[in-house]
Structure formats: structure tokens, C-alpha cells
C-alpha positions, 0 to 999 in steps of 0.5 A: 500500500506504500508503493501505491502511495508513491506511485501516486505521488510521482503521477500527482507531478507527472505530466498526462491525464490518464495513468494506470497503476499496476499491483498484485495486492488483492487486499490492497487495491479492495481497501482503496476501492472500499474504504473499508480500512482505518489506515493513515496510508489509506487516508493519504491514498485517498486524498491523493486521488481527490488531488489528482481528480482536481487537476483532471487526472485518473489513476486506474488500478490493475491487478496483476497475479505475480510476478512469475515469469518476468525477468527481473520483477521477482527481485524487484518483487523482493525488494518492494516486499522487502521496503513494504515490511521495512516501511511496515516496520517503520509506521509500527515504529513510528506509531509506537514513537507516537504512542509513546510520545502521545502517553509522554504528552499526557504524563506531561500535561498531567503532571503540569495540570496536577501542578497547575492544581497543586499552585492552584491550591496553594494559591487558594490556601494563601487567598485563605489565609489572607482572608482569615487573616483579614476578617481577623482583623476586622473582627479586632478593629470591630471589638476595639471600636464596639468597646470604645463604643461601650466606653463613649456609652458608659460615659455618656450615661454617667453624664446623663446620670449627673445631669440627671441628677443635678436636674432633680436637685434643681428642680426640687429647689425651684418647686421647694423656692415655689411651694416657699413662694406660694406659701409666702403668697398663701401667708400673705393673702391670708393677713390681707384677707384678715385684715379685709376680715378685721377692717369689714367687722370694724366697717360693721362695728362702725355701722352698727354704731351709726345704725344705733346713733341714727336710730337713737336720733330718730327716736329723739327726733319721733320723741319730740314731735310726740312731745310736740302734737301732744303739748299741741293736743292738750292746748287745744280744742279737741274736735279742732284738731284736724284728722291729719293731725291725729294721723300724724299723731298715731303715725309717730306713736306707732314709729315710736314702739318701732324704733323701740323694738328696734333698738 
């Protein structure tokens, strides 16, 4: 299958459109016809056919039984047998060269993907241990500042306590100097309201005094008056004095009994 990969390389960059390839690999010439076969060689086969099928030329495949017969094709024979076991020999190399390059690549990227995640990890592990370290000490400056604050409140409060405290006392004096004030008021308006008691019973005393005199005066006077009609009713004719005149004269001795009851 090798010798047919060359040969249609040298047809790829020969002149012509029509060639014919001759084998006497049965297998050979059904795995290209087929495509039946996982083989590089193959795969190169077959792109080299689409390249010679671009370029508008045909590669036709004849199988030939063998060389028996032919002077000189049974050593070349020999030698393609013997270059196609070499070349066999070498894709086995190869692709064991490449497996083991392929198993060295992926020991390698395991290697550095397992070192990508040891540094990952170790990174990681500092990105932890910053960050422990700084809530630490943010949890520090918290309890600093939350017992600094408890100190400001303690303070606060004991200056509240003392403002409190001298706000009682002062209130309690202001209302101790008021009650003092209104008991002074109350004292005061109870010596004037006494003395507006003293100055009305000396008002009524006087009153009575003037009431008593007026009523004595009265009396006097009705007296007098009696004292008079009568002096006048005894010197004179009785059926001339007049009826007013005895009005009068009942008048004030009624007057009279009144003031004396009165008095």
C-alpha cells in the first residue's frame, strides 16, 4: 500500500491525464476501492486521488497475479516486499514513537495540570489565609471600636446620670423656692384677707354704731314731735284738731314702739 502511495505521488507531478497503476495486492487495491480500512496510508491514498481528480487526472488500478515469469520483477518483487515490511516496520515504529510520545504528552500535561492544581491550591490556601487573616482583623478593629463604643456609652450615661441628677436637685429647689413662694403668697393673702376680715367687722362695728346713733336720733327726733302734737293736743280744742293731725299723731306713736323694738 506504500508503493501505491508513491506511485501516486510521482503521477500527482507527472505530466498526462490518464495513468494506470499496476499491483498484485488483492487486499490492497479492495481497501482503496472500499474504504473499508482505518489506515493513515489509506487516508493519504485517498486524498491523493481527490488531488489528482482536481487537476483532471485518473489513476486506474490493475491487478496483476505475480510476478512469475518476468525477468527481473521477482527481485524487484523482493525488494518492494522487502521496503513494504521495512516501511511496515517503520509506521509500527513510528506509531509506537507516537504512542509513546502521545502517553509522554499526557504524563506531561498531567503532571503540569496536577501542578497547575497543586499552585492552584496553594494559591487558594494563601487567598485563605489572607482572608482569615483579614476578617481577623476586622473582627479586632470591630471589638476595639464596639468597646470604645461601650466606653463613649458608659460615659455618656454617667453624664446623663449627673445631669440627671443635678436636674432633680434643681428642680426640687425651684418647686421647694415655689411651694416657699406660694406659701409666702398663701401667708400673705391670708393677713390681707384678715385684715379685709378685721377692717369689714370694724366697717360693721362702725355701722352698727351709726345704725344705733341714727336710730337713737330718730327716736329723739319721733320723741319730740310726740312731745310736740301732744303739748299741741292738750292746748287745744279737741274736735279742732284736724284728722291729719291725729294721723300724724298715731303715725309717730306707732314709729315710736318701732324704733323701740328696734333698738
Amino acid at each position: 500500500m506504500t508503493a501505491m502511495e508513491k506511485a501516486l505521488e510521482e503521477v500527482y507531478y507527472m505530466g498526462g491525464n490518464n495513468f494506470t497503476i499496476s499491483s498484485d495486492s488483492c487486499g490492497c487495491l479492495s481497501a482503496i476501492k472500499h474504504m473499508n480500512i482505518c489506515s493513515p496510508v489509506l487516508t493519504k491514498i485517498q486524498k491523493l486521488l481527490f488531488c489528482l481528480a482536481s487537476k483532471s487526472k485518473v489513476a486506474q488500478f490493475c491487478l496483476v497475479p505475480a510476478h512469475v515469469g518476468i525477468f527481473g520483477n521477482e527481485d524487484a518483487d523482493k525488494e518492494a516486499k522487502k521496503a513494504s515490511a521495512e516501511n511496515e516496520d517503520a509506521d509500527k515504529e513510528a506509531k509506537k514513537a507516537s504512542a509513546e510520545n502521545e502517553d509522554a504528552d499526557k504524563e506531561t500535561k498531567k503532571a503540569s495540570a496536577e501542578n497547575e492544581d497543586a499552585d492552584l491550591q496553594k494559591m487558594r490556601m494563601l487567598i485563605k489565609t489572607k482572608k482569615a487573616s483579614a476578617e481577623n482583623e476586622d473582627a479586632d478593629k470591630e471589638a476595639k471600636k464596639a468597646s470604645a463604643e461601650n466606653e463613649d456609652a458608659d460615659k455618656e450615661a454617667k453624664k446623663a446620670s449627673a445631669e440627671n441628677e443635678d436636674a432633680d436637685a434643681k428642680k426640687a429647689s425651684a418647686e421647694n423656692e415655689d411651694a416657699d413662694k406660694e406659701a409666702k403668697k398663701a401667708s400673705a393673702e391670708n393677713e390681707d384677707a384678715d385684715k379685709e376680715a378685721k377692717k369689714a367687722s370694724a366697717e360693721n362695728e362702725d355701722a352698727d354704731k351709726e345704725a344705733k346713733k341714727a336710730s337713737a336720733e330718730k327716736r329723739m327726733l319721733i320723741k319730740k314731735q310726740r312731745r310736740h302734737l301732744q303739748r299741741m293736743l292738750a292746748v287745744s280744742d279737741a274736735s279742732s284738731f284736724s284728722h291729719q293731725s291725729r294721723h300724724a299723731l298715731h303715725f309717730l306713736i306707732c314709729q315710736d314702739s318701732h324704733v323701740s323694738s328696734h333698738v
